[in-house]
C-alpha positions in Angstrom: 99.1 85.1 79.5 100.4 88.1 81.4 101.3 87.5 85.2 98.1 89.6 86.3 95.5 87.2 84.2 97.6 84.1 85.9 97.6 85.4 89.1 93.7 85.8 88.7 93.4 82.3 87.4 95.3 80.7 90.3 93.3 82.7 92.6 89.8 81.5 90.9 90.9 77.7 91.2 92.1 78.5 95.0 88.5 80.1 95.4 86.7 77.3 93.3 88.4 74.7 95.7 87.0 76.5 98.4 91.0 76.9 100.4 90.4 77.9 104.1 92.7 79.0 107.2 91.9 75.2 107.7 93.3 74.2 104.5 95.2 76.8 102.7 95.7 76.8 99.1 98.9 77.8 97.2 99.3 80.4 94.7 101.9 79.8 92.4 102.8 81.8 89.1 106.4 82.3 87.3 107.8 85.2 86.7 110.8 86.9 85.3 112.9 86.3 87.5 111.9 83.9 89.9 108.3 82.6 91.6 105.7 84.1 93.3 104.6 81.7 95.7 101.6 82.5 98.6 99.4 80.6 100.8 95.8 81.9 100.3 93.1 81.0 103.2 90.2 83.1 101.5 89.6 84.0 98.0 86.3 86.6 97.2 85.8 88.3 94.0 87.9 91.1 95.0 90.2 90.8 97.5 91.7 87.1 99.8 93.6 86.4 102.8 96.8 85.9 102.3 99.5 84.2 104.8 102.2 85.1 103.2 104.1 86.4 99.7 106.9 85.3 98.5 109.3 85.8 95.7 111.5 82.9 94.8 114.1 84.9 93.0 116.3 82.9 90.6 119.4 85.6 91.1 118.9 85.5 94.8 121.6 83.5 95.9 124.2 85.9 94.4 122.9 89.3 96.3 125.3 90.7 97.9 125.2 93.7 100.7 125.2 96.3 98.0 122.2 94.8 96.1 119.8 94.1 98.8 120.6 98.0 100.1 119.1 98.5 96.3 116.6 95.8 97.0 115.6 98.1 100.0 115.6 101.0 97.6 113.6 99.7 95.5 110.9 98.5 97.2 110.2 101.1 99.7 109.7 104.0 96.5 107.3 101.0 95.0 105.1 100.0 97.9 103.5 102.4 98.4 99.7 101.1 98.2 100.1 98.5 101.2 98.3 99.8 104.4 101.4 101.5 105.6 105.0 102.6 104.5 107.5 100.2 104.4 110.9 101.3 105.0 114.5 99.3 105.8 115.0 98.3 109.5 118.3 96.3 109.3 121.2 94.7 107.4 123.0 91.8 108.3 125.7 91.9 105.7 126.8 88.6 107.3 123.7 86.4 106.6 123.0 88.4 103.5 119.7 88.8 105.2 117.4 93.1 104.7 114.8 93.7 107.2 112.2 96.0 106.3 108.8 96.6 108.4 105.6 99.2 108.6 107.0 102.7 110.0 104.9 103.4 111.8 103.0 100.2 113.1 99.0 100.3 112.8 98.0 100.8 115.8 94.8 98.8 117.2 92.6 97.6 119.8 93.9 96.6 123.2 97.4 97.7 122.6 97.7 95.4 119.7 99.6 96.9 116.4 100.0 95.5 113.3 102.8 95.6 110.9 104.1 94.2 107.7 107.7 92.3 107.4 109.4 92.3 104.6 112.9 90.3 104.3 115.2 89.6 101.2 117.4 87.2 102.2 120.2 85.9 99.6 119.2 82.1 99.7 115.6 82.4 99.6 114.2 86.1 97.8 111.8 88.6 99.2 109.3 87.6 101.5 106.2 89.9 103.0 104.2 89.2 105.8 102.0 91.0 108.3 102.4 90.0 111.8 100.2 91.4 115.1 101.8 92.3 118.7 100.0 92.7 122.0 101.9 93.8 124.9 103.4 91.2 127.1 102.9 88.7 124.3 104.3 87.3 121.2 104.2 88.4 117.9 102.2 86.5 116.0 101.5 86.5 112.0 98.4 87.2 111.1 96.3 86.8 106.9 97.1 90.0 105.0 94.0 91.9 103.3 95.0 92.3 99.5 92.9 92.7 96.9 93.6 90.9 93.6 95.2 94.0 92.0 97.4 94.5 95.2 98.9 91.2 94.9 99.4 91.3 91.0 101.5 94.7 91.7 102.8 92.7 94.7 104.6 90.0 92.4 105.6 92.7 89.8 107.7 94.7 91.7 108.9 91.9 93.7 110.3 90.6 90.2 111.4 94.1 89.3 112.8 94.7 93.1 115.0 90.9 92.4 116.6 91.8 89.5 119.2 93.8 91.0 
């Protein structure tokens, strides 16, 4: 079965069980090298709400600074479908931990933008989020719109991206 029809499947069951922001479901599906791993709240036809997406990489904890630069390459030439560019933000080549978020933000109501978060860290793979910011307040994360296909491509370059 290829990762697309899988990731489809585990999103029908999610759906089926009716998963909520009350009680989110988990996607899970193996890959190449490593896990995609999510937590859905809503599942449609076409798109869901997802919390967050993450690839459990099985070659992550020997990145070093050099490969999650390439890791940073990588994914901003790939992702290029998500609402807004993603580009690197920071290194820490002590906690072996790449930063990447929106450039720029989206910008919204009320002073409030929107942005997505991506971090590769060494002991736990690439992780994407999408978190909102009001002025004077805390960020907070926030469900990410994606529609079935997005999160397919989502776990295929994440795999690709990991296997650095």
């Amino acid at each position: 079965m290829s990762h697309a029809t899988e990731i489809n499947h585990q999103l029908d069951l999610l759906r089926s069980s009716g998963c909520s922001a009350i009680s989110p479901g988990v996607m899970h599906v193996a890959m190449h090298y490593g896990d995609v791993e999510s937590h859905v709240v809503a599942v449609e036809q076409l798109a869901c709400q997802v919390l967050h997406f993450t690839h459990l990489s099985v070659r992550a904890a020997t990145w070093n600074k050099d490969q999650l630069k390439n890791i940073g390459e990588e994914l901003t030439s790939r992702l290029t479908y998500l609402l807004e560019p993603i580009h690197p933000q920071e290194l820490d080549s002590q906690a072996m931990v790449l930063q990447m978020r929106s450039v720029p933000p989206k910008a919204g109501q009320d002073d409030r933008r929107s942005y997505y978060e991506l971090t590769a860290r060494r002991d736990r793979g690439i992780s994407l989020l999408r978190y909102e910011k009001q002025v004077g307040q805390m960020r907070q994360a926030i469900p990410m719109s994606l529609t079935r296909e997005v999160i397919a491509r989502l776990a295929d370059d994440f795999d690709a991206a990991a296997n650095v």
